[in-house]
C-alpha positions as a Python dict, from the first residue, in 0.01 Angstrom:
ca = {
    (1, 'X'): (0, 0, 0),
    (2, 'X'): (129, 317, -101),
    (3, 'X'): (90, 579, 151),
    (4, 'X'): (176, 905, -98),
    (5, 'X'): (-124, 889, -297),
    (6, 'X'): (-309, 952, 61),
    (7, 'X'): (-183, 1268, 212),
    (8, 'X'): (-425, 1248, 531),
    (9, 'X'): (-264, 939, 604),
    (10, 'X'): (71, 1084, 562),
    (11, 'X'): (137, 1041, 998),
    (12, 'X'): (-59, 749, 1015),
    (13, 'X'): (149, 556, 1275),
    (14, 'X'): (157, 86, 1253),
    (15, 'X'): (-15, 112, 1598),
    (16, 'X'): (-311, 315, 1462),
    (17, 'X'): (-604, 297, 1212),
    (18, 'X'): (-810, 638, 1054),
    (19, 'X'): (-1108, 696, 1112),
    (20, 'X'): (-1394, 828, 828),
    (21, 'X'): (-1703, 961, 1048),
    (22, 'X'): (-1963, 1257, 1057),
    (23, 'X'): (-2368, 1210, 1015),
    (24, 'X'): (-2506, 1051, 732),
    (25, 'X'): (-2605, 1356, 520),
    (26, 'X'): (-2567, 1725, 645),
    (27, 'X'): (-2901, 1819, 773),
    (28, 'X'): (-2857, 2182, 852),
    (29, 'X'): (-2589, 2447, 831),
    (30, 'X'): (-2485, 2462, 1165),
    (31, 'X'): (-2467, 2087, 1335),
    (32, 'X'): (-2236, 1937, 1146),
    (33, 'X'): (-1963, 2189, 1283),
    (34, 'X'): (-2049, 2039, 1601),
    (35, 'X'): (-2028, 1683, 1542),
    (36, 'X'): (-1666, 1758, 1374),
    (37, 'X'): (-1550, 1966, 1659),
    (38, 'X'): (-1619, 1682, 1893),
    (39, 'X'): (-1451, 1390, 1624),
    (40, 'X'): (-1174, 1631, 1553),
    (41, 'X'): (-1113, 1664, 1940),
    (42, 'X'): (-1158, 1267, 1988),
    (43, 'X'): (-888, 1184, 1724),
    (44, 'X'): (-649, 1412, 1848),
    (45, 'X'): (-665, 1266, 2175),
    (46, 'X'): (-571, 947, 2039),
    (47, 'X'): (-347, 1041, 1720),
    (48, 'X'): (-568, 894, 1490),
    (49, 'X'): (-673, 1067, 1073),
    (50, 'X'): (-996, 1197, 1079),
    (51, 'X'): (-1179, 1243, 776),
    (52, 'X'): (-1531, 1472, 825),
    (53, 'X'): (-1813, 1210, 663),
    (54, 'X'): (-2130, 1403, 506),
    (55, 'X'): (-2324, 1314, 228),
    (56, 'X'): (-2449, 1637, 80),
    (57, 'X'): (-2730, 1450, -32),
    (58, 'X'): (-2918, 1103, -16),
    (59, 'X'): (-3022, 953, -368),
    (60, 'X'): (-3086, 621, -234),
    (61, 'X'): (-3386, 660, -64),
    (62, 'X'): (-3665, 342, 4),
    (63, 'X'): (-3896, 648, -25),
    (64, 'X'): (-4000, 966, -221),
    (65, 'X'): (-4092, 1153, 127),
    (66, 'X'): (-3788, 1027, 274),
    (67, 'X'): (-3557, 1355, 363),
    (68, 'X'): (-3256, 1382, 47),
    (69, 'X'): (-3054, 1725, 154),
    (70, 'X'): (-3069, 2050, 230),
    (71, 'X'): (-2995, 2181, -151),
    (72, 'X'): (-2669, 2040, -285),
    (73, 'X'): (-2453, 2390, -293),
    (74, 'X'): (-2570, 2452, 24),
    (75, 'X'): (-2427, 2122, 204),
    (76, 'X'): (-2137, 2124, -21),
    (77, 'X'): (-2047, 2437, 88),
    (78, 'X'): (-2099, 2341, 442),
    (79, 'X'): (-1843, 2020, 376),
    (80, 'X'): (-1604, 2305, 281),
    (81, 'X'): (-1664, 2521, 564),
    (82, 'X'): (-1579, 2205, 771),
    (83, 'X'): (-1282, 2120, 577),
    (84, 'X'): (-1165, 2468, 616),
    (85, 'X'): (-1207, 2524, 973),
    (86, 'X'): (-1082, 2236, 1081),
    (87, 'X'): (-831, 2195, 872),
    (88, 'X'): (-920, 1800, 815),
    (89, 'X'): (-1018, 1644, 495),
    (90, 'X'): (-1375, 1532, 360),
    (91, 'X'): (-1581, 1254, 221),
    (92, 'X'): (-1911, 1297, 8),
    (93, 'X'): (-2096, 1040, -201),
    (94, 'X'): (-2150, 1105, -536),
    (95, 'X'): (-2449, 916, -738),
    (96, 'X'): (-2409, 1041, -1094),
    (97, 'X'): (-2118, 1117, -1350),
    (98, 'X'): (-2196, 1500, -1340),
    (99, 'X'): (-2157, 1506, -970),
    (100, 'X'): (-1783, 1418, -969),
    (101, 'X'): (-1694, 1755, -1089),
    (102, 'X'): (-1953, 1926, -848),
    (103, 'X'): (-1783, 1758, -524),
    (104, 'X'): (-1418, 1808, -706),
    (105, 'X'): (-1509, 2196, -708),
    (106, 'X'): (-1614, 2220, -376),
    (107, 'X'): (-1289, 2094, -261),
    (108, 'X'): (-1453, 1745, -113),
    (109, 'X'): (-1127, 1518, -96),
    (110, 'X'): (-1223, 1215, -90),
    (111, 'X'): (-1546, 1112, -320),
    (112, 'X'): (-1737, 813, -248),
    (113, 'X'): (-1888, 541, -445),
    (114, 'X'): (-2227, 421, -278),
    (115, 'X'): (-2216, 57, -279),
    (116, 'X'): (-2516, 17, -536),
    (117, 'X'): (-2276, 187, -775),
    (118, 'X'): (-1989, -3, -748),
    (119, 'X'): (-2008, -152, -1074),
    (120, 'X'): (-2091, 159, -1255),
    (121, 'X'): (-1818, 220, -1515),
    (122, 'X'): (-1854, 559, -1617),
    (123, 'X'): (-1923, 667, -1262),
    (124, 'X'): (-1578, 497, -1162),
    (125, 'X'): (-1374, 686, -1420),
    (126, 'X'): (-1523, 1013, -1425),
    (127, 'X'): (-1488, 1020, -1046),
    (128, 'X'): (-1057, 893, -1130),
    (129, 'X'): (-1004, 1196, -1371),
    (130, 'X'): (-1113, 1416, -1081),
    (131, 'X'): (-772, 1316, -926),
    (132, 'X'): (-946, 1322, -597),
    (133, 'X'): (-907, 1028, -385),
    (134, 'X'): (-1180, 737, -470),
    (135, 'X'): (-1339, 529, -175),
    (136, 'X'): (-1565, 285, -344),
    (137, 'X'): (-1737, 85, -116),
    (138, 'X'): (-1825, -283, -161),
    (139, 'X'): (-2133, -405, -349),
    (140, 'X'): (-2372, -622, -81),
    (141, 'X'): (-2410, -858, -386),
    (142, 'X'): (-1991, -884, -446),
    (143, 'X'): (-1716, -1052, -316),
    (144, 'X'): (-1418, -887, -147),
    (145, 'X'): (-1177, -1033, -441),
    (146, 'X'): (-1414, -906, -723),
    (147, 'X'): (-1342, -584, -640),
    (148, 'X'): (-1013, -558, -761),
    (149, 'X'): (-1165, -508, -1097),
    (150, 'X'): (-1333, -188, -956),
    (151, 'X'): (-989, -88, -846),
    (152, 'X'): (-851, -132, -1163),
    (153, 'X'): (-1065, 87, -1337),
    (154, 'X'): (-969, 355, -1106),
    (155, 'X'): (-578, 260, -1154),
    (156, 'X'): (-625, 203, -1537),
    (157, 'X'): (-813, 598, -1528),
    (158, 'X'): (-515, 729, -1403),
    (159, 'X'): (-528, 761, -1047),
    (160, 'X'): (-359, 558, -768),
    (161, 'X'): (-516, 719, -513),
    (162, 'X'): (-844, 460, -405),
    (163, 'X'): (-934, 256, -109),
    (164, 'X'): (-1211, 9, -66),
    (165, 'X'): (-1475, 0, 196),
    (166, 'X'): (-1641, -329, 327),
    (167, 'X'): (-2049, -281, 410),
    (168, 'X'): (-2185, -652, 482),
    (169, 'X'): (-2336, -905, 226),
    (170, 'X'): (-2705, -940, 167),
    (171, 'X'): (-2835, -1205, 399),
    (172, 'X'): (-3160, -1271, 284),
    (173, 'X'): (-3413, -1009, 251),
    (174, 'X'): (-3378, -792, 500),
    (175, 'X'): (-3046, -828, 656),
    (176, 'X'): (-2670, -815, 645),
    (177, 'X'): (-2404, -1011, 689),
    (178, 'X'): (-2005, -926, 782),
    (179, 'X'): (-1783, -1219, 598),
    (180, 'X'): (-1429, -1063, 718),
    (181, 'X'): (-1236, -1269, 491),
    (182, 'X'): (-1317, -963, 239),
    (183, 'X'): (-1101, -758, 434),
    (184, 'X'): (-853, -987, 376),
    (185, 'X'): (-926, -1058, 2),
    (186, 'X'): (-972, -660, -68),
    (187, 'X'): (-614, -595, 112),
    (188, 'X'): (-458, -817, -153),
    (189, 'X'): (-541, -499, -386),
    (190, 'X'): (-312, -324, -199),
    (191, 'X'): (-477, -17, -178),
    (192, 'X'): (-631, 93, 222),
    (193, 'X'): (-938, -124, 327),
    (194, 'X'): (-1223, -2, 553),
    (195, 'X'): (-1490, -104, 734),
    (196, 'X'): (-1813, 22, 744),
    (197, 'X'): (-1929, -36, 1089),
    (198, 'X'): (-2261, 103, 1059),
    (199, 'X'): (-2401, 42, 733),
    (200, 'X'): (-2305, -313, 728),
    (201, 'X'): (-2548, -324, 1038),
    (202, 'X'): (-2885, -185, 859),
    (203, 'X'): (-3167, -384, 820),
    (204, 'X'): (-3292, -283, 466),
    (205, 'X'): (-3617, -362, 297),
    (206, 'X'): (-3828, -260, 600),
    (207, 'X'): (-4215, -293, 502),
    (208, 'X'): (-4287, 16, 629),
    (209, 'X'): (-4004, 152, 382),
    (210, 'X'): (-3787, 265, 688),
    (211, 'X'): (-3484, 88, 713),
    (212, 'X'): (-3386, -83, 1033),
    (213, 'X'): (-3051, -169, 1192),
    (214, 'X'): (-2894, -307, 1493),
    (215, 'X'): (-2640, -32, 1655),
    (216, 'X'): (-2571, -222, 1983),
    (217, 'X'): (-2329, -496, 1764),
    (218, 'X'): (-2133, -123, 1638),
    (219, 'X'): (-1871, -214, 1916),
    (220, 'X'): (-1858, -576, 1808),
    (221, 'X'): (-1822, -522, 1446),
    (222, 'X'): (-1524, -266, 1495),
    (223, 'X'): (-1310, -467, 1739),
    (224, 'X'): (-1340, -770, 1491),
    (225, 'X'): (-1243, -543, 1163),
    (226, 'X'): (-912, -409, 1362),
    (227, 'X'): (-838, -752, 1478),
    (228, 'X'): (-833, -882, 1153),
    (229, 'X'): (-639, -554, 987),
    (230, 'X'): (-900, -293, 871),
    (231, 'X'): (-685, -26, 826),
    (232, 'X'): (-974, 255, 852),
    (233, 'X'): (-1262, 234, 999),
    (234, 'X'): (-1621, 417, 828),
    (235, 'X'): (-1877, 508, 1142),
    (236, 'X'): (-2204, 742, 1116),
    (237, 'X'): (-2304, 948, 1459),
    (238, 'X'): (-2502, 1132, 1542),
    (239, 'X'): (-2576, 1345, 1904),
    (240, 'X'): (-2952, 1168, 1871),
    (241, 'X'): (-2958, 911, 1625),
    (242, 'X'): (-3323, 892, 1689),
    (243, 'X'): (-3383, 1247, 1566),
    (244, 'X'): (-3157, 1164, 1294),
    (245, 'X'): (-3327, 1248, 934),
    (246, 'X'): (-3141, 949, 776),
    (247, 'X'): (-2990, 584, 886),
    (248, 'X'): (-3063, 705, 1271),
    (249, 'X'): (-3166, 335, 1296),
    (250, 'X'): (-2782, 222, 1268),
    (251, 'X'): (-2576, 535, 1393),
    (252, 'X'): (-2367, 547, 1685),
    (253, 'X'): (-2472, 801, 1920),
    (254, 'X'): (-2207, 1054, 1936),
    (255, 'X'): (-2080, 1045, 2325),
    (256, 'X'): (-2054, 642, 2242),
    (257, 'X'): (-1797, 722, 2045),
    (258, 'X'): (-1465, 829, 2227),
    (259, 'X'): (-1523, 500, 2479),
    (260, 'X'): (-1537, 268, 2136),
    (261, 'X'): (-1225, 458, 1971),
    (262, 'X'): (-1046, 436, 2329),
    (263, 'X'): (-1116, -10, 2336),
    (264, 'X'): (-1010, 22, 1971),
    (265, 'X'): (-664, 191, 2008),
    (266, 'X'): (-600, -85, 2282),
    (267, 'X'): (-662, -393, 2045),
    (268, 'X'): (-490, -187, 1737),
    (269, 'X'): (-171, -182, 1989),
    (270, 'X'): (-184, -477, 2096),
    (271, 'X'): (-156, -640, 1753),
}
């Protein structure tokens, strides 16, 4: 793994992992400042990258009155603020070809492939000529080694700089399941691997078009992705995940998570 092509991860020391975390899309103008201050604080503490998480808005949606973003300039420009004031990098998912350039512009460093989209060819390569760093996270219906092809098509684009992002498998229906030999197989790329500690806990499907999850197994699925060599880690919080106006049903509530980052430094050390 090549460590230039990733300037946040530039001081990223053997005994620690980074850390990609911030709501699940930017609700307002003025909260997300608040759940950065806190991560950015938490991170220092424990010398771990931070990377601000927001998507500036939500395409994937089970339905049409479900809440999508506050107006994309608006939230991107709130990612920037963020980025700015903090002086810490950000992550945004992008959904379409003509959104690469819109995230690129607003200085968004890192632009993420939803998992639906993994596969998406165009998507992949406009988002590589960018030059911004690529996080393409792992199709529920693929394998961890299939996605080296994904990776390729970043490489092939021009661009070095992409990491991949585990999220569960589709367990039936309405569930998810964490194989962690796909961190393994996805390391084998040679490019950072991450796990998605939330997400891969959802419960999607829901009949009542709400999707579900199962937060209390957050602390579980992190200490098993650093045991077995995650080398980020992908977490949504929020201060009320109940209030939340997307995916509150699988955040980590946002005092929960210096305790969980504080167990996780111990296990990454002890390794």
């Amino acid at each position: 793994m090549e460590l230039s092509h990733f300037p946040f991860l530039k001081n990223l020391k053997e005994n620690r992992f980074f850390l990609l975390a911030g709501p699940c899309v930017i609700e307002d103008e003025e909260s997300p400042y608040k759940i950065a201050e806190q991560l950015v604080n938490i991170c220092k503490s424990y010398d771990i990258p931070y990377v601000f998480k927001g998507s500036y808005r939500k395409a994937n949606r089970s339905r049409l009155d479900s809440f999508m973003g506050i107006g994309d300039e608006k939230a991107l420009n709130v990612l920037k603020g963020i980025r700015e004031q903090f002086n810490i990098p950000v992550v945004t998912d992008i959904h379409a070809v003509e959104e690469a350039q819109m995230a690129a512009a607003f200085d968004v460093d890192i632009l993420q492939i939803p998992a639906f989209l993994c596969r998406q060819t165009d998507l992949l390569i406009t988002a590589a000529k960018t030059g911004k760093i690529v996080n393409i996270k792992k199709g529920q219906f693929l394998s961890g080694a299939s996605m080296r092809f994904a990776v390729e098509k970043i490489q092939q684009s021009g661009n070095n700089a992409v990491m991949l992002t585990e999220r569960g498998n589709f367990f039936g229906y309405q569930d998810l399941v964490v194989d962690y030999r796909n961190i393994y197989d996805m390391k084998q790329c040679e490019v950072p691997v991450v796990m998605d500690v939330t997400h891969s806990l959802q419960q999607p499907n829901q009949t009542s078009g709400v999707t579900g999850g199962k937060p209390e197994l957050i602390e579980l699925i992190s200490k098993a992705a650093i045991a077995v060599g995650a080398d980020g880690l992908f977490m949504e919080t929020h201060p009320n995940p109940a209030a939340a106006k997307s995916d509150g049903a699988n955040m980590l509530r946002l005092d929960l998570v210096e305790p969980l980052i504080e167990k996780l430094v111990k296990i990454k050390e002890a390794l």
